[in-house]
PDB file as gemmi writes it, atoms N, CA and C in Angstrom:
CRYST1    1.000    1.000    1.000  90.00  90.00  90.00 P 1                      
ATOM      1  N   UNK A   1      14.637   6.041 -10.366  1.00  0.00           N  
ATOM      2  CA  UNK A   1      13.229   6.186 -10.100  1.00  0.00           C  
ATOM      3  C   UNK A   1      12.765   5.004  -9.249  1.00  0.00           C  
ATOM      4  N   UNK A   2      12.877   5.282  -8.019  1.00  0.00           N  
ATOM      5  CA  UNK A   2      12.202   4.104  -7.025  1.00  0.00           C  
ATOM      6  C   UNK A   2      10.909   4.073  -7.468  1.00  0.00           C  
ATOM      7  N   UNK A   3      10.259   2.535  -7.049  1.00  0.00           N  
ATOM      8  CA  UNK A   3       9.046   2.080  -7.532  1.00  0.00           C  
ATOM      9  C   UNK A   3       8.516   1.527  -6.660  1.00  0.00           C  
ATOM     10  N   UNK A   4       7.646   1.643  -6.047  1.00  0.00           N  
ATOM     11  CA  UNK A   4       7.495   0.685  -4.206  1.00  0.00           C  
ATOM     12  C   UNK A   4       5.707   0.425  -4.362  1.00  0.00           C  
ATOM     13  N   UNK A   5       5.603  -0.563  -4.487  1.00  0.00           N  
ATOM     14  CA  UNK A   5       4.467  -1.715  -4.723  1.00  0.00           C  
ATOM     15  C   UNK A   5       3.748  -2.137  -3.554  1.00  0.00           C  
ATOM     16  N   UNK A   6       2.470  -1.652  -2.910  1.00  0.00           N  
ATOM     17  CA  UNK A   6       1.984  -1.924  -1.799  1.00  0.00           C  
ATOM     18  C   UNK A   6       0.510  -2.709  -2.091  1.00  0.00           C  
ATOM     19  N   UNK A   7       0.756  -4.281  -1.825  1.00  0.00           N  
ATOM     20  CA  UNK A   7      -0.477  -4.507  -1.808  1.00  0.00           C  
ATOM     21  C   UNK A   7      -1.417  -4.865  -0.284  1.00  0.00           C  
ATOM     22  N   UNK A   8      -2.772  -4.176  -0.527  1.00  0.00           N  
ATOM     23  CA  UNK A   8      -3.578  -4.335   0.744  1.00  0.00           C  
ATOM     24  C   UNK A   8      -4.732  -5.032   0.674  1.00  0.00           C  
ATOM     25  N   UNK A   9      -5.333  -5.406   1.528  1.00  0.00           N  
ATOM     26  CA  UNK A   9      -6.819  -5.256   1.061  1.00  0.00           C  
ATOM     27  C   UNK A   9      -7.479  -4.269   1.861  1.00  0.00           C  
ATOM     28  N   UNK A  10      -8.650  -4.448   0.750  1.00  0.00           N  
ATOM     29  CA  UNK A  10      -9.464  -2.889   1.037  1.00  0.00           C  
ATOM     30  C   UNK A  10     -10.063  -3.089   1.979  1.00  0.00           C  
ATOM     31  N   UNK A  11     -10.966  -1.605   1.866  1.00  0.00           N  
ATOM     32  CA  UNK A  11     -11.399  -1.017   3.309  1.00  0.00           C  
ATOM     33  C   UNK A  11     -10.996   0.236   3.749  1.00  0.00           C  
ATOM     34  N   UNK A  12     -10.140   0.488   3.328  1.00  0.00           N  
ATOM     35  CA  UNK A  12      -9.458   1.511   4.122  1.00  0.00           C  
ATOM     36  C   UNK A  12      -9.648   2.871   3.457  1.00  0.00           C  
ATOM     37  N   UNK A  13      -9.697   4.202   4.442  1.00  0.00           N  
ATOM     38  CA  UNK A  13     -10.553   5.538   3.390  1.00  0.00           C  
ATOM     39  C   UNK A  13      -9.246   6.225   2.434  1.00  0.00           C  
ATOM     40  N   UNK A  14      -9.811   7.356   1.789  1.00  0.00           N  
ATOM     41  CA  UNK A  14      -9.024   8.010   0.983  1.00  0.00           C  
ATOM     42  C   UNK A  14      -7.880   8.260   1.651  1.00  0.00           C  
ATOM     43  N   UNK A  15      -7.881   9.140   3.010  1.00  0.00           N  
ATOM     44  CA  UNK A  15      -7.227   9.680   3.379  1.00  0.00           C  
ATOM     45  C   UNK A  15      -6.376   9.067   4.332  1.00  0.00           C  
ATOM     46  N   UNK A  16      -6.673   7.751   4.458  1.00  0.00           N  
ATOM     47  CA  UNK A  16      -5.757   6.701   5.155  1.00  0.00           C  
ATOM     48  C   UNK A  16      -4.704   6.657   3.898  1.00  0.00           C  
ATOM     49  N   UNK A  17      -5.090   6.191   2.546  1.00  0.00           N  
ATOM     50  CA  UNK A  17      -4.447   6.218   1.715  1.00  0.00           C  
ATOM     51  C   UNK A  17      -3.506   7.221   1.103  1.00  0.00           C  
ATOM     52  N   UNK A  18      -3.528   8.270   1.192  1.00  0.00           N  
ATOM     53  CA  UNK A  18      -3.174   9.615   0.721  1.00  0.00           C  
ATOM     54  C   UNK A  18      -2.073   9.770   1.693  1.00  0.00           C  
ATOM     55  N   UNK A  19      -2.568   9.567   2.995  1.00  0.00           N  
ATOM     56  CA  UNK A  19      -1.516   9.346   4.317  1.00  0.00           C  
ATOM     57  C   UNK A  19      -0.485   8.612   3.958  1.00  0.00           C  
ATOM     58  N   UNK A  20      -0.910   7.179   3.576  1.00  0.00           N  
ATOM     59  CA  UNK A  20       0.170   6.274   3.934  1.00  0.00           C  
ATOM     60  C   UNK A  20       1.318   6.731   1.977  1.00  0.00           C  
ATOM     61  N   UNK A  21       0.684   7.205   1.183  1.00  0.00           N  
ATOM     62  CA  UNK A  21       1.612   7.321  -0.133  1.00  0.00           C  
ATOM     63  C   UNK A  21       2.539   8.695   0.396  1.00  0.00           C  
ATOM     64  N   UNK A  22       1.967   9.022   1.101  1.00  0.00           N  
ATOM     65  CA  UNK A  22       2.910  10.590   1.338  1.00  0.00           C  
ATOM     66  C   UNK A  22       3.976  10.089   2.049  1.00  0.00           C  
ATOM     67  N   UNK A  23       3.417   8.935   3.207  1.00  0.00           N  
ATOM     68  CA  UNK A  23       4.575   9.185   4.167  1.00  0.00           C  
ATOM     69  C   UNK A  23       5.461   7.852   3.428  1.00  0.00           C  
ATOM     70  N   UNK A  24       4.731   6.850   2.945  1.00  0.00           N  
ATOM     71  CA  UNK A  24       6.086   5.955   1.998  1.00  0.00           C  
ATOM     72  C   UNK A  24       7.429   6.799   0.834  1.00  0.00           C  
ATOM     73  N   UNK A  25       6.603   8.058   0.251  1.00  0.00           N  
ATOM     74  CA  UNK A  25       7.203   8.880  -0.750  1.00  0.00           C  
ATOM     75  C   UNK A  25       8.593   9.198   0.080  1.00  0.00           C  
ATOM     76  N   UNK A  26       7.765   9.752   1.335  1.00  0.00           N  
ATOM     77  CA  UNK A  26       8.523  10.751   2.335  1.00  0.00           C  
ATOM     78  C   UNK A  26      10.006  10.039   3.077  1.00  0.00           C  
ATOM     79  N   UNK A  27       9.740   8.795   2.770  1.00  0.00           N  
ATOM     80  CA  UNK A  27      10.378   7.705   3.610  1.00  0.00           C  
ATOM     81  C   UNK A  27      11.420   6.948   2.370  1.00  0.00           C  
ATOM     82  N   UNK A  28      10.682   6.910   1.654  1.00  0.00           N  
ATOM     83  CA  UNK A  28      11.788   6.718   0.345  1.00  0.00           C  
ATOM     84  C   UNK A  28      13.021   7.476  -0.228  1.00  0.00           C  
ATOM     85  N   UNK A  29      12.327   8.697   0.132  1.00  0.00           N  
ATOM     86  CA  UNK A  29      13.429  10.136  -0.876  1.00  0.00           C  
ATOM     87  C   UNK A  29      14.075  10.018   0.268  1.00  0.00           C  
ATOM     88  N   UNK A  30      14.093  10.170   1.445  1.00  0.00           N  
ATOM     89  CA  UNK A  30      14.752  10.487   2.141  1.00  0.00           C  
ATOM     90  C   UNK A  30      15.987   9.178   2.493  1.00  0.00           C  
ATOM     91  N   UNK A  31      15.617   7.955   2.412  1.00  0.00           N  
ATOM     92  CA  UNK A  31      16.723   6.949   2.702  1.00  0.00           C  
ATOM     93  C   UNK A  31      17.339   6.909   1.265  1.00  0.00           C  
ATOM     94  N   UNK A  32      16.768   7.119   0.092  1.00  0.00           N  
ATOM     95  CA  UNK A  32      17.542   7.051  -1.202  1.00  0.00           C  
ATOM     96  C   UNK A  32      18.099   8.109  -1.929  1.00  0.00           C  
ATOM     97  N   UNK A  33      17.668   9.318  -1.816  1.00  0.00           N  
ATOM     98  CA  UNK A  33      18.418  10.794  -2.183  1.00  0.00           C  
ATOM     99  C   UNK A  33      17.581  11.097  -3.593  1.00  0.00           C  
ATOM    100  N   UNK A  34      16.514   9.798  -3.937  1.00  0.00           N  
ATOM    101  CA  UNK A  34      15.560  10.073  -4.785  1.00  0.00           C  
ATOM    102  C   UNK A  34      14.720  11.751  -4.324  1.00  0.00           C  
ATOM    103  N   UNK A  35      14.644  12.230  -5.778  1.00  0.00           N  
ATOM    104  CA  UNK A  35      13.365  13.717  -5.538  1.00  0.00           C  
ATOM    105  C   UNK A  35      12.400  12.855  -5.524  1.00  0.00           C  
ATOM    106  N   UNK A  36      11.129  13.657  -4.607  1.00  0.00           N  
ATOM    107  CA  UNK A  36       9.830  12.659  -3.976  1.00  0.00           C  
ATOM    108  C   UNK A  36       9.181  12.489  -5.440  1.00  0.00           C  
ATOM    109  N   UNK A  37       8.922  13.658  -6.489  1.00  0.00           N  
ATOM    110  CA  UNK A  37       8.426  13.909  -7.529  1.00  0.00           C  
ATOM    111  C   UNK A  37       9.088  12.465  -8.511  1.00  0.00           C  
ATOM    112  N   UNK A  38       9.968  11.708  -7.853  1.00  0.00           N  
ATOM    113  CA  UNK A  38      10.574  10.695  -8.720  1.00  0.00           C  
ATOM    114  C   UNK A  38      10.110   9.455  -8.153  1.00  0.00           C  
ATOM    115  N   UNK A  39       9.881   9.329  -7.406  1.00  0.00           N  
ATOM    116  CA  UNK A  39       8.878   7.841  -6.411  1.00  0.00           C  
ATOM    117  C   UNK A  39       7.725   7.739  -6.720  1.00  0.00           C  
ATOM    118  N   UNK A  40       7.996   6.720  -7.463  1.00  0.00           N  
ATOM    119  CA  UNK A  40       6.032   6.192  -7.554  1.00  0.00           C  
ATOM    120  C   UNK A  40       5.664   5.061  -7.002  1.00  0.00           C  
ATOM    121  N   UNK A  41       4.341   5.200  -6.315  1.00  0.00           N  
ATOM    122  CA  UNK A  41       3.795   4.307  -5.138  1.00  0.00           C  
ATOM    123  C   UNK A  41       2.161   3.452  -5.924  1.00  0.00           C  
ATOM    124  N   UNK A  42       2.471   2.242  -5.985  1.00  0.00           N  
ATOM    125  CA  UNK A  42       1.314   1.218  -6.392  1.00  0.00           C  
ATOM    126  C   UNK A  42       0.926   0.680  -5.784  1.00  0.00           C  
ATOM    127  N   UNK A  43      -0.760   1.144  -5.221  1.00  0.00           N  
ATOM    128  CA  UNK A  43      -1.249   0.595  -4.641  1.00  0.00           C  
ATOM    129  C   UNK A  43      -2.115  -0.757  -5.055  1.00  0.00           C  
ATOM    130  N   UNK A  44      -2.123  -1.918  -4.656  1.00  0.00           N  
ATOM    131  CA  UNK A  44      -2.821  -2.734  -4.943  1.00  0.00           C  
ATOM    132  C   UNK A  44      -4.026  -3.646  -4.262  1.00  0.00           C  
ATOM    133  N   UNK A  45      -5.013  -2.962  -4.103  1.00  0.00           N  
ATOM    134  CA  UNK A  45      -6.247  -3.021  -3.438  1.00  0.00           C  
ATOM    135  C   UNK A  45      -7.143  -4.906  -3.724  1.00  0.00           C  
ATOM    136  N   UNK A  46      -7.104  -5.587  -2.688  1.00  0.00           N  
ATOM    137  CA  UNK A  46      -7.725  -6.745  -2.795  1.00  0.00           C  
ATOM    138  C   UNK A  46      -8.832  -7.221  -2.145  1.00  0.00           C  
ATOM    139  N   UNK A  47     -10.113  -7.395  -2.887  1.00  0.00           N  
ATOM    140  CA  UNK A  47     -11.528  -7.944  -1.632  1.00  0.00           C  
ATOM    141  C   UNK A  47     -11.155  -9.132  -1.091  1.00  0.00           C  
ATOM    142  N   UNK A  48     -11.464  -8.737  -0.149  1.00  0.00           N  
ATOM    143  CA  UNK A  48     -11.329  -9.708   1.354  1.00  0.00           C  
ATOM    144  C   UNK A  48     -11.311 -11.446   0.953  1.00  0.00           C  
ATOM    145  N   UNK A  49     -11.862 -11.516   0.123  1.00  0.00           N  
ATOM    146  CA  UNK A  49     -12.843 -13.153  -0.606  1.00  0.00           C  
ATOM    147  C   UNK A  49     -11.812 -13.270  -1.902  1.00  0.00           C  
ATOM    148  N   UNK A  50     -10.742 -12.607  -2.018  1.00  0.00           N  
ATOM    149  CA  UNK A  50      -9.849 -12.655  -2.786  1.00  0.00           C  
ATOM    150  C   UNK A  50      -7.789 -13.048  -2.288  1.00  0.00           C  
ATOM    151  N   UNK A  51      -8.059 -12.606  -0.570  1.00  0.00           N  
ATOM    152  CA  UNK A  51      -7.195 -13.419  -0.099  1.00  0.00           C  
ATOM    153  C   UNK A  51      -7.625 -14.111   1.552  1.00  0.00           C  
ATOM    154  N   UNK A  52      -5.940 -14.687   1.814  1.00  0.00           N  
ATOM    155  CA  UNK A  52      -6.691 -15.194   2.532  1.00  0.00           C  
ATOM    156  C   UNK A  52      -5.201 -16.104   3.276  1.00  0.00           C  
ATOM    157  N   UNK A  53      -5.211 -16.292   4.709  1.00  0.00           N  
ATOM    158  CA  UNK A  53      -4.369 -16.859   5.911  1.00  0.00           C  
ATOM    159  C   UNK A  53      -4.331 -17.929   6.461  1.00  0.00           C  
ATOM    160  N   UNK A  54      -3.627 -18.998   6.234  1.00  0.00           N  
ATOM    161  CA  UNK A  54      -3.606 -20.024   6.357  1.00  0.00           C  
ATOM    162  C   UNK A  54      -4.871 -21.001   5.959  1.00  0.00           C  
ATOM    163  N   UNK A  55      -4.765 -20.400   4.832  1.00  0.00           N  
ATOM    164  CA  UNK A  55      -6.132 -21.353   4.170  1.00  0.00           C  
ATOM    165  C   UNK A  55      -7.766 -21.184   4.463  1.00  0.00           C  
ATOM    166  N   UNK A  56      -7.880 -19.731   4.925  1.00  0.00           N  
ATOM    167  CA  UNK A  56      -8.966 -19.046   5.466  1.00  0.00           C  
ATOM    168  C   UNK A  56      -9.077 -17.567   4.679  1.00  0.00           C  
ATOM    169  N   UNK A  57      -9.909 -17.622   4.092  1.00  0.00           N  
ATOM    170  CA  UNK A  57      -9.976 -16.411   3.179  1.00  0.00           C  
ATOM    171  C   UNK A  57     -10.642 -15.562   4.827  1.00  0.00           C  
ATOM    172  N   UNK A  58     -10.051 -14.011   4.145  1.00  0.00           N  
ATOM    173  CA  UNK A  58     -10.207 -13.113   5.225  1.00  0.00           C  
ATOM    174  C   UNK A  58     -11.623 -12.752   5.437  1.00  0.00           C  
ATOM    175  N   UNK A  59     -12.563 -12.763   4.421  1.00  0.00           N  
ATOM    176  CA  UNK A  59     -14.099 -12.644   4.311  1.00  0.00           C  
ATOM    177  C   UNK A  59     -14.617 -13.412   5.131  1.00  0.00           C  
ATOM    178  N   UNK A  60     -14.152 -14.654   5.835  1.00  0.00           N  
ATOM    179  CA  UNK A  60     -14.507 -15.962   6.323  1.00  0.00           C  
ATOM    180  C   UNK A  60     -14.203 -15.609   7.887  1.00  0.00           C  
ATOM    181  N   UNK A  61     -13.008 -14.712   7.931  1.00  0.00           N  
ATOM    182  CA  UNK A  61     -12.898 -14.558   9.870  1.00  0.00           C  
ATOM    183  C   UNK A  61     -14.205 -13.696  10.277  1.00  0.00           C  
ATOM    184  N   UNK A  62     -14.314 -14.282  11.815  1.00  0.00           N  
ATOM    185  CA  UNK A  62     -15.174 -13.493  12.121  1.00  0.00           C  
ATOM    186  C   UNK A  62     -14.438 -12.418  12.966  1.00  0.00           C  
TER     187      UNK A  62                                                      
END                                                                             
């Protein structure tokens, strides 16, 4: 049972999301011989003011 852990930060719509779990599923079963119904995808959603790039939280770029 592959397990594939995606963290982002938010912003981004449903169907960006829905997109990107289908095509990671799609991309998984297929390099591992895993059934897609056996891949589970965790998304981990972060506000902007919660990370952050070279010592610049992302809320902070303009």
């Amino acid at each position: 049972m592959p397990i594939v852990h995606i963290d982002l930060i938010e912003g981004r719509s449903q169907e960006q999301l829905k997109n990107l779990v289908k095509d990671v599923t799609d991309a998984v079963s297929k390099n591992t011989g895993a059934p897609e119904d056996h891949v589970h995808v965790i998304l981990s959603e972060m506000a902007k003011n919660r990370y952050s790039v070279g010592g610049v939280l992302k809320s902070d770029e303009k």
